[in-house]
Each structure stands twice: as structure tokens, then as C-alpha cells.
C-alpha positions, 0 to 999 in steps of 0.5 A: 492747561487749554482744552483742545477744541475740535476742528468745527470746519473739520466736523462740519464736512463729515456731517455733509459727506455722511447727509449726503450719503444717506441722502443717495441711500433714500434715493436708491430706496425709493428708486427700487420701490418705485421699480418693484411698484412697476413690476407689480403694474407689469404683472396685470397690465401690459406695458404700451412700450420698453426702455429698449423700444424707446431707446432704439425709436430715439435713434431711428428719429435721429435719421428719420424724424417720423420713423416708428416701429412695429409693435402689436400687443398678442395675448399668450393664447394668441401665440403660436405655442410652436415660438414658445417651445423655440424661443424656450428651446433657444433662450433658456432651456431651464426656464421652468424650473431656475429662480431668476438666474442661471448662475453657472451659465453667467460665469461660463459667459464672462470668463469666454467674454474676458477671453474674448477682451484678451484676444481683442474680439468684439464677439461676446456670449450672454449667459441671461436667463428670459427673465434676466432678459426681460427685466433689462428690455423692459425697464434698462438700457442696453449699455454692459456695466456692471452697475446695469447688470446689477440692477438686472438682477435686482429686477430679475428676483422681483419679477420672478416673485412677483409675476407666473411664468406664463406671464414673464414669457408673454411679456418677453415675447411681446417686446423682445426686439426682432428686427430693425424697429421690430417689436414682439412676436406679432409684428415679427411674424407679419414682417417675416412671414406675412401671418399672425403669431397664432399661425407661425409654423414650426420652422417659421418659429424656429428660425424666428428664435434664431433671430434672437441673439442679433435680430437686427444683423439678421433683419438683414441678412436672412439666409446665412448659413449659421442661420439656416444650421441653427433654425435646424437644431431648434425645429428638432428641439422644439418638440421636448422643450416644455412651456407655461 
């Protein structure tokens, strides 16, 4: 009797198919180990920009081909410690004592956020941490895949293990987006209020916090309603909120 050979053409595309998925696994490897390079960088030295500054520069050139954006390095002790207790106060009140991520409150945002699908409303709810916040300005895009959130909490629980809290807080409030081109508490505190970020009152502060959620709407519209009520909340928060 004849032995039955194996199909070579059959074996031959396994091989390829099984090359290539350990190809993209090294690929993937070498891309969070490059990540986490980057975050031990981030820990001691401070970043000159973010993916989310560098992705909104692209759009304001598509209009303006020498347009630039506000941006000026502060220090954390060269910050008003009224805006730390209002953007903790507004952001993330657990700050101090979660690891990263505040699990309940991302499930509460995606079951409001499918809700929300379901009735055809364009109005969605965060329920990011600073850190989670910080990990997708800093190095993500601002597209909502999963994939990207994904690679939000990878970078979350290695910036958390890696870095103070002080630190994280300093780096968010560098280069959280405030405005139209507006970057980090010191140009938001000259473009608002014509002052430094050492010198922010408390209501200066907490309406600065306010901004946050959608500061480039309110770049624009700076005496709404919702506004003016939520600087309010925030100014007779600010005092118990607890800071690095």
C-alpha cells in the first residue's frame, strides 16, 4: 500500500500564518517595551509636547500653515495648589488612593455611553481616572476604540508603577488641553485670566476645572450656565479635596 504523504502546500501556509503571528507578537512586545522606556523617560524629564498636542497642531495647519499653540512648562510648585484641589475635586476624586483605574466608574460610563447610542445622542460620559487621562494625551490618540482604551490601561498601570503621584498630577496638568491650541495650566491661566498658574484664584481655578470635559466648546462660550453652576460646586469642594 501507498503512504499518504502530507499536503507540502497545505503545511507550508501554516508555517507562514504561525511566522507571522509570532512576528506581530514580537512586534507588540517590543512596542510596549519601547512604551514603558518612554514612561520611565516621562518619570524624570518633561515631555516638550503630547500626541494629543501634536495631533490637534496637524489640524489647526490644515487652516493655517504657521499656526502654533500655547504651551509653557510649570513646575508642580509653580502652581497654584488651588487648581490641583479643583481639578482633583473635578477629575478624579479618589486620586490619591485608587491604583490606576476606577473600575465602577467605567462600567457606570459605558452603560450611560450604550444608553446613549441606543436613544441616538451624541452626548457621552468618561469615566477615566487623571492617570488613564494622562496615559492617552500623553502618548494615544483621541479616536474611542477599544483597542485604543486597551492600550490606555496598559499605559495606565505602568505610569501608575512607575511614577509619584505628584508626578502624574504635574504632567496632567501640563498638558491637559484647555482651549483652542491651549496647552497646560500656565498658558490657560495667561489666556483666561492674564496671570500665572502660581497665582489662579479659587474661583479662577475652578472654573478652569470646569473647562476640562470640553474646553475647546468652552473656549468659546465662556459664561454658559452649566458653567458658571459647576465652577460653584467646585469652588465649595475645592477646600476638602486632598492633593500630592
Amino acid at each position: 500500500m501507498a503512504t499518504r504523504r502530507p499536503a507540502t502546500g497545505h503545511w507550508t501556509i501554516k508555517r507562514i500564518i504561525l511566522a507571522s503571528l509570532m512576528a506581530l507578537l514580537c512586534l507588540a512586545i517590543l512596542y510596549e517595551l519601547w512604551l514603558f522606556c518612554m514612561v520611565v523617560w516621562y518619570a524624570h524629564h518633561n515631555p516638550g509636547s503630547s500626541a494629543v498636542m501634536r495631533e490637534q497642531l496637524a489640524e489647526l495647519r490644515k487652516d493655517d500653515p504657521r499656526a502654533t499653540l500655547k504651551f509653557t512648562w510649570a513646575d508642580y510648585d509653580r502652581i497654584s495648589a488651588n487648581l490641583k484641589r479643583a481639578v482633583v475635586g473635578s477629575e478624579d476624586a479618589n486620586f490619591l488612593e485608587h491604583d490606576g483605574v476606577e473600575w465602577e466608574a467605567m462600567r457606570k460610563a459605558w452603560e450611560y455611553n450604550q444608553k446613549q447610542a441606543e436613544l441616538g445622542r451624541a452626548k457621552m460620559r468618561g469615566g477615566s481616572t487623571i492617570t488613564q487621562q494622562l496615559a492617552k494625551n500623553l502618548f494615544l490618540s483621541g479616536s474611542r476604540t477599544y483597542l485604543r482604551k486597551g492600550q490606555e490601561l496598559i499605559l495606565t498601570f505602568m505610569i501608575e508603577r512607575v511614577m509619584t503621584k505628584q508626578r502624574i498630577l504635574e504632567l496632567y496638568l501640563n498638558i491637559a488641553e484647555w482651549g483652542v491650541g491651549v496647552f497646560g495650566a500656565e498658558a490657560a491661566s495667561q489666556h483666561y485670566f492674564n496671570t500665572s498658574a502660581a497665582r489662579l484664584g479659587t474661583a479662577q481655578a475652578a472654573r478652569l476645572a470646569a473647562m476640562l470635559p470640553n474646553p475647546r466648546y468652552y473656549d468659546k462660550h465662556r459664561g454658559t450656565a452649566y458653567l458658571n453652576s459647576r465652577t460653584g460646586i467646585l469652588q465649595r469642594r475645592m477646600p476638602q479635596v486632598e492633593i500630592p
